[in-house]
MARPA-451149 format. One record per atom (N, C-alpha, C, O, CB): residue in one letter; x, y, z; atom name; residue number from 1. Coordinates in nm, 4 decimals. Each point is the difference from the previous one (the first is absolute). Last residue first. Glycine has a CB too. Example, Ala and Ser with C-alpha at 12.3 -4.5 7.8 and 13.67 -1.06 7.14 Angstrom:
% MARPA-451149
> s/1.2850/-0.2250/0.7080/N/2
> s/0.0820/0.1190/0.0060/CA/2
> s/-0.0770/0.1090/0.0730/C/2
> s/0.0509/0.1108/0.0169/O/2
> s/0.0675/-0.1736/-0.2314/CB/2
> a/-0.0894/-0.5092/0.2075/N/1
> a/-0.0890/0.1190/0.0000/CA/1
> a/0.0900/0.1200/0.0000/C/1
> a/0.1036/-0.0019/0.0665/O/1
> a/-0.2928/-0.1154/0.0581/CB/1
% end
This chain:
% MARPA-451149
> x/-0.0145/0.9592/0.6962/N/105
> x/-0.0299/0.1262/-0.1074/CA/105
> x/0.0310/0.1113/0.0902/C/105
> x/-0.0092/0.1161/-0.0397/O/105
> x/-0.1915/-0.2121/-0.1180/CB/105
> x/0.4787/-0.2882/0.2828/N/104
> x/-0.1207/0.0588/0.0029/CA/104
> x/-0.0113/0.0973/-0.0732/C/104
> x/0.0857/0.0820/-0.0328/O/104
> x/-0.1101/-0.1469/0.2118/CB/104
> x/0.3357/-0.2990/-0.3839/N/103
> x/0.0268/0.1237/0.1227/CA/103
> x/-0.1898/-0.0130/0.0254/C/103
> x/-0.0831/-0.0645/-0.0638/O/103
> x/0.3630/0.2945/-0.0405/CB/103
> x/-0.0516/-0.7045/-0.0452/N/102
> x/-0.0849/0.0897/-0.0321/CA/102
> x/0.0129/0.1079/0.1007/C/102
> x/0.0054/-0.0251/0.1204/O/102
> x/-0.1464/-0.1376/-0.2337/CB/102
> x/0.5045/-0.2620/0.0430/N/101
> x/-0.1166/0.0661/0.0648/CA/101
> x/-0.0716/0.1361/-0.0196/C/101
> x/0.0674/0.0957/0.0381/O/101
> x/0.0357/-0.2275/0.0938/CB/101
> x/0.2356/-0.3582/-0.2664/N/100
> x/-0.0021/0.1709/-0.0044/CA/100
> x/-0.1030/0.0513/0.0097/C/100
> x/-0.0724/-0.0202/-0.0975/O/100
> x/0.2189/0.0354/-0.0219/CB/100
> x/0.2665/-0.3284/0.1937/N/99
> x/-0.1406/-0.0205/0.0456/CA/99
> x/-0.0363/0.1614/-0.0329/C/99
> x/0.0501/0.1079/0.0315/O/99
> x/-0.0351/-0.3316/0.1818/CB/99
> x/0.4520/-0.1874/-0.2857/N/98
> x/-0.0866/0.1529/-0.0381/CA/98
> x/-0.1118/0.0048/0.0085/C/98
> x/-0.0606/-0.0866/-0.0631/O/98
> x/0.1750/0.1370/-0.0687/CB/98
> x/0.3852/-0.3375/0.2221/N/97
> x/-0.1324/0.0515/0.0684/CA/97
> x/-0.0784/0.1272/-0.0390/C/97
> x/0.0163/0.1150/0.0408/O/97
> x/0.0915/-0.2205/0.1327/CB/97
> x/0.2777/-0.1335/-0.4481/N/96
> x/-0.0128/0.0724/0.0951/CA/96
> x/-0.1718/-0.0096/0.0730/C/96
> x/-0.1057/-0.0020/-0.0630/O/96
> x/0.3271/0.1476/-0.0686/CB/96
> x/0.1623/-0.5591/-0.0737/N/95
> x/-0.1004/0.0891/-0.0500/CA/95
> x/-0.0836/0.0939/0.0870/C/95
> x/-0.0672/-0.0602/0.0838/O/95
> x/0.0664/-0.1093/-0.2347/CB/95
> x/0.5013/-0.0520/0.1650/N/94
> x/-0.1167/-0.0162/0.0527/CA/94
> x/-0.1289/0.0783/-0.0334/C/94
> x/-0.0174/0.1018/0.0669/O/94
> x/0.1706/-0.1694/0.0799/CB/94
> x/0.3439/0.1566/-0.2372/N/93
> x/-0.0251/-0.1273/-0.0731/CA/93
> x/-0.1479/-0.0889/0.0545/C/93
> x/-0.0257/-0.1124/-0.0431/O/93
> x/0.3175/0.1060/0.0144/CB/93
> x/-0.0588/0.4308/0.2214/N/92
> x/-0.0032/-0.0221/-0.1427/CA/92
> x/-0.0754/-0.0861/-0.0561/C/92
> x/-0.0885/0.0349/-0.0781/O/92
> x/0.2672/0.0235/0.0916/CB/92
> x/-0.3287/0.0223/0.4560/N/91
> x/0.1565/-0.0494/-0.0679/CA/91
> x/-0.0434/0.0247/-0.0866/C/91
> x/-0.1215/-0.0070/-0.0187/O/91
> x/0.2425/-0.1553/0.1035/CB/91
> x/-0.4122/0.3122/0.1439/N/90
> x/0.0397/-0.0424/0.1356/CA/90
> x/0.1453/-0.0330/-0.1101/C/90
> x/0.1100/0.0361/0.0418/O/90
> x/-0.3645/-0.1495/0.1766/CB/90
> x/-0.1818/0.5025/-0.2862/N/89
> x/0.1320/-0.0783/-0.0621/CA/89
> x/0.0751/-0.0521/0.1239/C/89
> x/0.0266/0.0701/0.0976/O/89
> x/0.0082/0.0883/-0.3179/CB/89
> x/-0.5361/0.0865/0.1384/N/88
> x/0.0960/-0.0241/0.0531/CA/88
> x/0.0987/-0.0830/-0.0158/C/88
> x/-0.0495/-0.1122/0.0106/O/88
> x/-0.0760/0.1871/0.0765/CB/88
> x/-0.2572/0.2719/-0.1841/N/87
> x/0.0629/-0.0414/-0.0878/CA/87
> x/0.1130/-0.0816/0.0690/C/87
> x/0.1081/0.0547/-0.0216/O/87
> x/-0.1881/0.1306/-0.1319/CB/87
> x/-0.4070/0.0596/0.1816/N/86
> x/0.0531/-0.0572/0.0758/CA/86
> x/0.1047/-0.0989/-0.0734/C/86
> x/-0.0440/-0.1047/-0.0476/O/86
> x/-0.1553/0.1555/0.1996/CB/86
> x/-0.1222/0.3830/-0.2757/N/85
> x/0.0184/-0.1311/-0.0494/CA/85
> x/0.1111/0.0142/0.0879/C/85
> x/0.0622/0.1049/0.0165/O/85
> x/-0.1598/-0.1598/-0.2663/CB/85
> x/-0.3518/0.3623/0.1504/N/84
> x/0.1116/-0.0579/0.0636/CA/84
> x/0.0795/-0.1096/0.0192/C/84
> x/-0.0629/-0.0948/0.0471/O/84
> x/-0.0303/0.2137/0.0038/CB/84
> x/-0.2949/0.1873/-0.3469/N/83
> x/0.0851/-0.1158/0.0491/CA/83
> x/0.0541/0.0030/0.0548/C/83
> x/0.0747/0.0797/-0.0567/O/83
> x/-0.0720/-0.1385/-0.0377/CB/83
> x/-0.2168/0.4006/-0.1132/N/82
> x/-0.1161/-0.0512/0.0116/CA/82
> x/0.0553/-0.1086/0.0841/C/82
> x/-0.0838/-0.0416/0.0800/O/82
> x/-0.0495/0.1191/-0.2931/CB/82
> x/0.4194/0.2212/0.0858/N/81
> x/-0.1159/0.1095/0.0797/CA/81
> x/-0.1352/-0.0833/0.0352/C/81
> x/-0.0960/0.0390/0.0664/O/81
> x/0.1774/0.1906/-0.2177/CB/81
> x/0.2979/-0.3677/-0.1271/N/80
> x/0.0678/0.0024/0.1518/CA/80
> x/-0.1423/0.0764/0.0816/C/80
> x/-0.0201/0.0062/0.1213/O/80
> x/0.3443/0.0355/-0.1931/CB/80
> x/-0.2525/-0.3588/-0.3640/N/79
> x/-0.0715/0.1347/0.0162/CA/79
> x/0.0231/0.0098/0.1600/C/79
> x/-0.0358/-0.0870/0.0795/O/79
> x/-0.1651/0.0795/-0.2947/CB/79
> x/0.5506/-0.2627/-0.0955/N/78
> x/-0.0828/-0.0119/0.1168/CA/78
> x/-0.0648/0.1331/-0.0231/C/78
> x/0.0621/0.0956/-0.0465/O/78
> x/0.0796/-0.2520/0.2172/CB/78
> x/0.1354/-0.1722/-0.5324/N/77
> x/-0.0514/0.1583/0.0649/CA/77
> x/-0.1036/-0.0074/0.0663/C/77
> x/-0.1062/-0.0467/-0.0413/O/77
> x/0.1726/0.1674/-0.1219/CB/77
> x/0.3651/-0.3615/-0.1159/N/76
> x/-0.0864/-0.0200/0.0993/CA/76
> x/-0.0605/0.1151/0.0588/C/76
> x/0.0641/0.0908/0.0528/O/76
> x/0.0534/-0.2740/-0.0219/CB/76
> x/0.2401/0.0446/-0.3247/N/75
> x/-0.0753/0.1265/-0.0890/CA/75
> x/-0.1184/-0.0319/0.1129/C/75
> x/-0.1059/0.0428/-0.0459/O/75
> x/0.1789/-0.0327/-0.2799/CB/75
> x/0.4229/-0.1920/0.3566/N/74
> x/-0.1160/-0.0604/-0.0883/CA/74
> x/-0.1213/0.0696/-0.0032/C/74
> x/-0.0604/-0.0588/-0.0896/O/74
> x/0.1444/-0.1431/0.1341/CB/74
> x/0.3026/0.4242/0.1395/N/73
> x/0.0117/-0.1278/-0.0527/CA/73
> x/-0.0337/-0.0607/-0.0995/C/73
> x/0.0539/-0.0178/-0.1092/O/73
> x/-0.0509/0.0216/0.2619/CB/73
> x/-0.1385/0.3559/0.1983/N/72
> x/0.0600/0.0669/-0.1089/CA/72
> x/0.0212/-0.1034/-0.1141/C/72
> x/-0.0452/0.0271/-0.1112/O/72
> x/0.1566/0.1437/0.2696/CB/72
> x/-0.3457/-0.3398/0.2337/N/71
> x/-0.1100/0.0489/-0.1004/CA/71
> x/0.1369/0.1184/-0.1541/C/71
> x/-0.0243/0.0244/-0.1182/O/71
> x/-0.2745/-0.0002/0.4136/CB/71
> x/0.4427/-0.3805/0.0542/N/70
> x/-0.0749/-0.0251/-0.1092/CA/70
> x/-0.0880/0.0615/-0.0687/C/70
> x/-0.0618/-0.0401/-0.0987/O/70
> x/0.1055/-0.0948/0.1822/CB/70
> x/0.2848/0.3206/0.2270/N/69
> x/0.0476/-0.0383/-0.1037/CA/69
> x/-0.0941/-0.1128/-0.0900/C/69
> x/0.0324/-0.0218/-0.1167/O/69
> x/0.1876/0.0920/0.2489/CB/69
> x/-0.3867/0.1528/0.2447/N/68
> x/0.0471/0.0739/-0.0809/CA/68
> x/0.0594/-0.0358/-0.1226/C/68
> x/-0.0307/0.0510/-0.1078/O/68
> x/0.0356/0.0405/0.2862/CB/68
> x/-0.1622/-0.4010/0.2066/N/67
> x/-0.1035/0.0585/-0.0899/CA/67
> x/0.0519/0.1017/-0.1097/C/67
> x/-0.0495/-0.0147/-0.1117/O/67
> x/-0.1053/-0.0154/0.3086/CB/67
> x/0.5302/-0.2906/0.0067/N/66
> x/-0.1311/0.1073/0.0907/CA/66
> x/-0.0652/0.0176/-0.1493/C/66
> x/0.0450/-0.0128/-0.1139/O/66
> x/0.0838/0.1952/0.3681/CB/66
> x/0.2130/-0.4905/-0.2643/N/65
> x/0.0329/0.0135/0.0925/CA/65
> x/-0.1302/0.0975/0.0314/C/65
> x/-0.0464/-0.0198/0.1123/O/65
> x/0.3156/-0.0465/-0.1372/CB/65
> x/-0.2756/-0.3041/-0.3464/N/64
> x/0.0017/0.1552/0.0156/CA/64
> x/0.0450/0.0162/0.1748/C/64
> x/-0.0349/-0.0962/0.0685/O/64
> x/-0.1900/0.1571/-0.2885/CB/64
> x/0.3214/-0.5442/0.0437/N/63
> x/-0.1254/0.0902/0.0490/CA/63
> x/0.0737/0.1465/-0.0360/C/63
> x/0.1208/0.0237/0.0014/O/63
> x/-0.2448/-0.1929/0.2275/CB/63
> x/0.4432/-0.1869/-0.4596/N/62
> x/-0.0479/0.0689/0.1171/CA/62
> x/-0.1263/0.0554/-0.0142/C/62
> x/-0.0315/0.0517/-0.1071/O/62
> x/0.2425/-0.0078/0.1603/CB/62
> x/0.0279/-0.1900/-0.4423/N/61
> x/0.0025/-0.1647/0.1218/CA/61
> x/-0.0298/0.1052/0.1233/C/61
> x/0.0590/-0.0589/0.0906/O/61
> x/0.1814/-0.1738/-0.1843/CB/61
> x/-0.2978/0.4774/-0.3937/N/60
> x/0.0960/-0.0162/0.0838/CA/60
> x/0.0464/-0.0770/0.1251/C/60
> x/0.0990/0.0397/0.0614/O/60
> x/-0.1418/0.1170/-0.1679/CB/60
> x/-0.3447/-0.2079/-0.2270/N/59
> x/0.0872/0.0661/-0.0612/CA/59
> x/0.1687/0.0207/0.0681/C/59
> x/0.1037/-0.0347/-0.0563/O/59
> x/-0.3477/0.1350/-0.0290/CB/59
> x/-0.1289/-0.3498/0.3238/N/58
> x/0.0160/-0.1004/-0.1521/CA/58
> x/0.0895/0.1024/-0.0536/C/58
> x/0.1063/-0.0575/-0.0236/O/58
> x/-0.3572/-0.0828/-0.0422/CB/58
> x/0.0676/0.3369/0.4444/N/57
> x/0.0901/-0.0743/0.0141/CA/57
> x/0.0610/-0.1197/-0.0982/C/57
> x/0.1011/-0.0673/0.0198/O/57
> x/-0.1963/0.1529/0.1760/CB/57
> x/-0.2005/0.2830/-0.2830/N/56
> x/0.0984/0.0190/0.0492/CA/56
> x/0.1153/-0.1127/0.0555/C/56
> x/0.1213/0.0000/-0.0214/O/56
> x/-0.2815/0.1832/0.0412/CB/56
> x/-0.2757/-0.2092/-0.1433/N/55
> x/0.0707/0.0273/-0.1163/CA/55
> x/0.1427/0.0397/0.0522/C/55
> x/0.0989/-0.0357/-0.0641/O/55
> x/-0.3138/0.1083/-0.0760/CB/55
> x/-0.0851/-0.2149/0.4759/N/54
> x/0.0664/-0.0701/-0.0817/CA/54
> x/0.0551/-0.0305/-0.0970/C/54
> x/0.0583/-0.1034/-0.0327/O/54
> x/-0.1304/0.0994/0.1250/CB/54
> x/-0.1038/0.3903/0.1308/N/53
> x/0.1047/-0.0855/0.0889/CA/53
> x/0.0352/-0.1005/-0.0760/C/53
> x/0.1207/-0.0075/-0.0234/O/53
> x/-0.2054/0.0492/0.2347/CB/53
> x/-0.3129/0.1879/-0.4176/N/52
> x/0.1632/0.0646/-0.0145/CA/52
> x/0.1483/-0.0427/0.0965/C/52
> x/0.1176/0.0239/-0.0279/O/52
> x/-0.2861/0.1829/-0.0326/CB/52
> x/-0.3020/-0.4092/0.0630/N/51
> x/0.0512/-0.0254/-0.1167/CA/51
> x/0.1417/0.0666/-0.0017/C/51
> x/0.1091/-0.0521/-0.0236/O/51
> x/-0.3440/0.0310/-0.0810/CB/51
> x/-0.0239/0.0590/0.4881/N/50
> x/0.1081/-0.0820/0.0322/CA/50
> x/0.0513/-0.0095/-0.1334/C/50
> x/0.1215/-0.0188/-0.0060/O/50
> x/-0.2047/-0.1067/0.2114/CB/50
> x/-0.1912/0.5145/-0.1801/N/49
> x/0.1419/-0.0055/0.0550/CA/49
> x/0.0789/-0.1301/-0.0014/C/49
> x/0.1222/-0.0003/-0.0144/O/49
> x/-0.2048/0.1711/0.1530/CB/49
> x/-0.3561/-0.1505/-0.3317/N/48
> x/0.1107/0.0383/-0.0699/CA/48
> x/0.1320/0.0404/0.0471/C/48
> x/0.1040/0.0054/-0.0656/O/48
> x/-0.2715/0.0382/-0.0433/CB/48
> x/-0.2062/-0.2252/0.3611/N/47
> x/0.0359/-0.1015/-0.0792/CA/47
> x/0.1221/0.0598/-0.1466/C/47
> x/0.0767/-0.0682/-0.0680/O/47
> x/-0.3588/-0.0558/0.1642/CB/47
> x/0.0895/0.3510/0.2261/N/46
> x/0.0822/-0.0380/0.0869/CA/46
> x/0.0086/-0.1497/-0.1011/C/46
> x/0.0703/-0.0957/0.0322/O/46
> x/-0.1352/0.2518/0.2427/CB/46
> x/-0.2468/0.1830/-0.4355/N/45
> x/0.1625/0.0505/0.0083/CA/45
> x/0.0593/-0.0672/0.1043/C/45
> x/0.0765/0.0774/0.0575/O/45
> x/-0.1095/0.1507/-0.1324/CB/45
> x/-0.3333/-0.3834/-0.0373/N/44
> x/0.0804/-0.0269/-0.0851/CA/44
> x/0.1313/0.1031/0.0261/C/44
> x/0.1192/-0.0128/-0.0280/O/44
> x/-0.3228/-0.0840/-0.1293/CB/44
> x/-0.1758/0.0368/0.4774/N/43
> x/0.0817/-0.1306/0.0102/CA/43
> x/0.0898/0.0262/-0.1675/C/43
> x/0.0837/-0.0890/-0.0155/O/43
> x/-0.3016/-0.1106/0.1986/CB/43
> x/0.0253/0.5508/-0.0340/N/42
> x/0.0370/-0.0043/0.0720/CA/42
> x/0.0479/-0.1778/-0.0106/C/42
> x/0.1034/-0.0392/0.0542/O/42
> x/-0.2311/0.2883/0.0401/CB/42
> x/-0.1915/-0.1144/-0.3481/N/41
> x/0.0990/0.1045/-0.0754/CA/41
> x/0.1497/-0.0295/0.1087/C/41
> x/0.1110/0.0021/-0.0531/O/41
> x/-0.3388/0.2314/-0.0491/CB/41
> x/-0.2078/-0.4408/0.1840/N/40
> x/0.0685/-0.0622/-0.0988/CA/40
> x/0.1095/0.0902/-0.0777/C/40
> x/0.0611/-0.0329/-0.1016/O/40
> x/-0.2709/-0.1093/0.0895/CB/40
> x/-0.0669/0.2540/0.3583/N/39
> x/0.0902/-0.1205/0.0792/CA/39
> x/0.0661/-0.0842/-0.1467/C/39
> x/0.0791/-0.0943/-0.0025/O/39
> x/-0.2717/0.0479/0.2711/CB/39
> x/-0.0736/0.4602/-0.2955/N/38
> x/0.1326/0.0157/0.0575/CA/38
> x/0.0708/-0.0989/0.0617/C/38
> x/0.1078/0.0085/0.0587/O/38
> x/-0.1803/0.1766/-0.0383/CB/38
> x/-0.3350/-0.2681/-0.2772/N/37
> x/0.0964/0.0290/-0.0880/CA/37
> x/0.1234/0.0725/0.0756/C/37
> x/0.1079/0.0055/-0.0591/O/37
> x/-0.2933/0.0050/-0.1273/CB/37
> x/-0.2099/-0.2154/0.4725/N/36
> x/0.0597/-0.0794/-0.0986/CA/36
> x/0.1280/0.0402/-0.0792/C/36
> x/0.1026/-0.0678/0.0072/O/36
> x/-0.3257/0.0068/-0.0145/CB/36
> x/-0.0500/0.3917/0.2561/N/35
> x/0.0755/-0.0865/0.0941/CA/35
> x/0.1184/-0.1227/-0.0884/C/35
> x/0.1227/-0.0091/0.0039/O/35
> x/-0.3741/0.0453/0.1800/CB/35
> x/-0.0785/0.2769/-0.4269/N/34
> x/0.1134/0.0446/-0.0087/CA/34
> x/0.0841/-0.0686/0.1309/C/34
> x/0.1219/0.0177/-0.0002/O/34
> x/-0.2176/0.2042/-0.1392/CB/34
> x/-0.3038/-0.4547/0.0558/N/33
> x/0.1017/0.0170/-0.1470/CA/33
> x/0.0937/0.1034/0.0101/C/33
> x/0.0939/-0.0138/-0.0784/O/33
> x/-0.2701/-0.0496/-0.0727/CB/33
> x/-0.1157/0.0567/0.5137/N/32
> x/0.0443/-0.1410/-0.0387/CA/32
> x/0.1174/0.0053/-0.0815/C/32
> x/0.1198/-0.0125/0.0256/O/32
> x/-0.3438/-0.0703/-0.0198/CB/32
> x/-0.0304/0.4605/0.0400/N/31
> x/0.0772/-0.0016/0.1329/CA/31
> x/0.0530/-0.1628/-0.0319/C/31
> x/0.1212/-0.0087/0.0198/O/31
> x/-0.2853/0.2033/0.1776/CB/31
> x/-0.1795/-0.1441/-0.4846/N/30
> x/0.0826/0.1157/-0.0533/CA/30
> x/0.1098/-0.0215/0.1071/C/30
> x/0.0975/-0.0512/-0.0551/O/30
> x/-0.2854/0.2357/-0.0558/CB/30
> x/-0.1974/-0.4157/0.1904/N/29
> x/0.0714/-0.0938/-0.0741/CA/29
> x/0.1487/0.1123/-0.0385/C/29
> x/0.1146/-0.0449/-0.0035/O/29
> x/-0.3726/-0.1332/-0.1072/CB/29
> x/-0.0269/0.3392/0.4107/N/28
> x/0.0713/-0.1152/0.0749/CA/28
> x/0.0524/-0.0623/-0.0841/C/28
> x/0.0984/-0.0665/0.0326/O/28
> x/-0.2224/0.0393/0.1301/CB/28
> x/-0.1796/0.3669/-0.3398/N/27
> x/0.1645/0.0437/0.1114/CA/27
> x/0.0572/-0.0906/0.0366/C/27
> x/0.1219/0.0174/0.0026/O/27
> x/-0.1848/0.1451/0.1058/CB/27
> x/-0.3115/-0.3050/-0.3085/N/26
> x/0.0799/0.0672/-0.1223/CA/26
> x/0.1301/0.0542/0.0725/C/26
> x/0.1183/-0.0163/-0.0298/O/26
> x/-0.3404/0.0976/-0.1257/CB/26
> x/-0.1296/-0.2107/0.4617/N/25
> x/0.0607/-0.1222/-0.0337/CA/25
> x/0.0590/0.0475/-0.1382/C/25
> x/0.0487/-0.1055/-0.0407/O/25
> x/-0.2128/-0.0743/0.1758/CB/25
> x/-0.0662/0.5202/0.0415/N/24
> x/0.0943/-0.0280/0.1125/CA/24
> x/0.0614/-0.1547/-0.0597/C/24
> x/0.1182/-0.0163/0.0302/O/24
> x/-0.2703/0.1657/0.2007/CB/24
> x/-0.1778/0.0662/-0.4882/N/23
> x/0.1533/0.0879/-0.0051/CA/23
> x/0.0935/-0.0776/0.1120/C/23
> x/0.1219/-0.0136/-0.0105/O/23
> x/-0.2338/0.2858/-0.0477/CB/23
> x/-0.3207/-0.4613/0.0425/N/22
> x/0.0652/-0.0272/-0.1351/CA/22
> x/0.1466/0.0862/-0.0152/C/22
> x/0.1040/-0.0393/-0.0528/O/22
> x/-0.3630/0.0006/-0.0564/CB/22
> x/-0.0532/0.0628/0.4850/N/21
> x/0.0632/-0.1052/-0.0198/CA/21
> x/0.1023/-0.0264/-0.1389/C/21
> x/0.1090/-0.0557/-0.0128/O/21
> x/-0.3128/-0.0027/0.1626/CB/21
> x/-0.0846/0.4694/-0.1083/N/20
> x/0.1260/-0.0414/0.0990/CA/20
> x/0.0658/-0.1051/0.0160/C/20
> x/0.1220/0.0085/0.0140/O/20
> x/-0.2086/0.1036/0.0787/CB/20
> x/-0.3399/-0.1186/-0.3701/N/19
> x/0.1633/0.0920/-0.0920/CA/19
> x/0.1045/-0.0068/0.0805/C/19
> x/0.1079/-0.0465/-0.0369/O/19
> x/-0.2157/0.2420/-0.0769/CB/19
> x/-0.2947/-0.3854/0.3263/N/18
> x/0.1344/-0.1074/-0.1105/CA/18
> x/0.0272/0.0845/-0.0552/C/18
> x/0.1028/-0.0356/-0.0577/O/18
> x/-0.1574/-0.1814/-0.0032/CB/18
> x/-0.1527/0.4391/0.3462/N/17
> x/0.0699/-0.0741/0.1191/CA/17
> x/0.0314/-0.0794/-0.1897/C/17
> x/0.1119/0.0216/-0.0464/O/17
> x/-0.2577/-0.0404/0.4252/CB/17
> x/-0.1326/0.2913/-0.4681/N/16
> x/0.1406/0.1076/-0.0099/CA/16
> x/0.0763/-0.1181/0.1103/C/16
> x/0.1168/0.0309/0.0233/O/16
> x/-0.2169/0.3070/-0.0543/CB/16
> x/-0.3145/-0.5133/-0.1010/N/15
> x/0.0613/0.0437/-0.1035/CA/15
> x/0.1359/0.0478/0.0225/C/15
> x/0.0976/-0.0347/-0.0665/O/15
> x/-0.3067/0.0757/-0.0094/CB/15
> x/-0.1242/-0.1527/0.3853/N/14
> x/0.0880/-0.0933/-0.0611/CA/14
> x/0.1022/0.0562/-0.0980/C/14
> x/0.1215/-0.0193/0.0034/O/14
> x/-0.3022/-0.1343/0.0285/CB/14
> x/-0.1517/0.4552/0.1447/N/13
> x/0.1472/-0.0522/0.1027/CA/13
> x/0.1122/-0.0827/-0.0774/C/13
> x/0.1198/0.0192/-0.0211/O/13
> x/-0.2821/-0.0550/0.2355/CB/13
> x/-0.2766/0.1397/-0.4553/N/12
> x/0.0770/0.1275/0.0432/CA/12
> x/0.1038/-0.0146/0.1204/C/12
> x/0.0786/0.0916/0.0242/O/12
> x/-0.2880/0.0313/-0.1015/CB/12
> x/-0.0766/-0.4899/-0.0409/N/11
> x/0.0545/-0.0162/-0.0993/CA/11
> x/0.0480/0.1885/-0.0015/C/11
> x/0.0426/0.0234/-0.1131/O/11
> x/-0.1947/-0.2957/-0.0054/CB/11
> x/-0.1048/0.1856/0.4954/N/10
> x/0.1027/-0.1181/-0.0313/CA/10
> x/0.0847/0.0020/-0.0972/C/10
> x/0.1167/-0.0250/0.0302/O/10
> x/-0.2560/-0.0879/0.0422/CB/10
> x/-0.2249/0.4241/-0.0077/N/9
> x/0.1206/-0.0046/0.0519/CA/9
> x/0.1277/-0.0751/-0.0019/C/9
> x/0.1188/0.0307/-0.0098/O/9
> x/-0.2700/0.0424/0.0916/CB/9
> x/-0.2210/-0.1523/-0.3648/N/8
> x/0.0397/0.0817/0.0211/CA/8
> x/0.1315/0.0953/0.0871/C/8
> x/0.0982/0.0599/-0.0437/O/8
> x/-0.3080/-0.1563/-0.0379/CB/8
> x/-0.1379/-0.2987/0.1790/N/7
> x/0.1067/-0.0179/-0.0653/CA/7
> x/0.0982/0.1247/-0.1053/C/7
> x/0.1096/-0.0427/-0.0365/O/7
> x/-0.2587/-0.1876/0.0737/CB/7
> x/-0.1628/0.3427/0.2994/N/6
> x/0.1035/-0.1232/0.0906/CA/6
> x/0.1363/-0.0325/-0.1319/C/6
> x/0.1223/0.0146/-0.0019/O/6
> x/-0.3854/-0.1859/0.1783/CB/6
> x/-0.1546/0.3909/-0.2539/N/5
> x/0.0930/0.0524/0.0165/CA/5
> x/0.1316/-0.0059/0.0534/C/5
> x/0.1035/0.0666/-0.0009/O/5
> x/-0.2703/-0.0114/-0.0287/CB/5
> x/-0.2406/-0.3298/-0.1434/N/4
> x/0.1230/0.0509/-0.0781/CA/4
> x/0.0659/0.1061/0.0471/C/4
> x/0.0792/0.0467/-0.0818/O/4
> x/-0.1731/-0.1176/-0.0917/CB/4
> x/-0.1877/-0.1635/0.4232/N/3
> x/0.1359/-0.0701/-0.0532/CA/3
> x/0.0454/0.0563/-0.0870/C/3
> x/0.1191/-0.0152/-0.0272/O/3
> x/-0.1648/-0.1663/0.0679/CB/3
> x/-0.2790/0.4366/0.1317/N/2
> x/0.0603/-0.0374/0.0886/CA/2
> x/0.1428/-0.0834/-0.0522/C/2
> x/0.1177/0.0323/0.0158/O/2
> x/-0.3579/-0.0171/0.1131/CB/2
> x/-0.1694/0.0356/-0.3789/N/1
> x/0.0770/0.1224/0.0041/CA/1
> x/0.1198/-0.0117/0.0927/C/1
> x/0.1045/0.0383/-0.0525/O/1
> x/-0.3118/0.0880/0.0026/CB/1
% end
């Protein structure tokens, strides 16, 4: 009588400790995959700014001088509420410095 209440209990703990486990490693993969896909949304729009620097400079022999004229330009579009982008121009003819960084939620 004894062991089975032992085991009993046991298998009334265990139980709800691996559902917890199980949600808490589903969160960690979920928190992963949206870590992952803002580092991949965030490396293409800085991979579509340099595309448009260099459309630019193959169409007219100069860098865009600022962010503005490549996005009226060539159709470049920053979500400003989610990005910040660091756009810096040293010469025409030198491809610009662009780093672009995620806002806080």
């Amino acid at each position: 009588m004894r062991g089975a209440r032992w085991a009993d209990l046991l298998r009334g703990l265990l139980l709800p400790v691996i559902a917890a486990a199980a949600l808490l490693m589903f969160a960690a993969a979920l928190s992963s995959l949206d870590r992952g896909r803002a580092e991949e949304d965030m490396r293409q729009l800085e991979e579509t700014l340099r595309r448009g620097c260099v459309a630019c400079y193959a169409a007219e022999g100069v860098y865009p001088a600022d962010l503005e004229y490549l996005q009226t330009r060539y159709g470049v579009q920053i979500d400003e509420e989610r990005y910040t982008v660091h756009y810096s121009v040293f010469a025409e003819n030198l491809m610009p410095d662009i780093t672009v960084l995620e806002n806080e939620p």
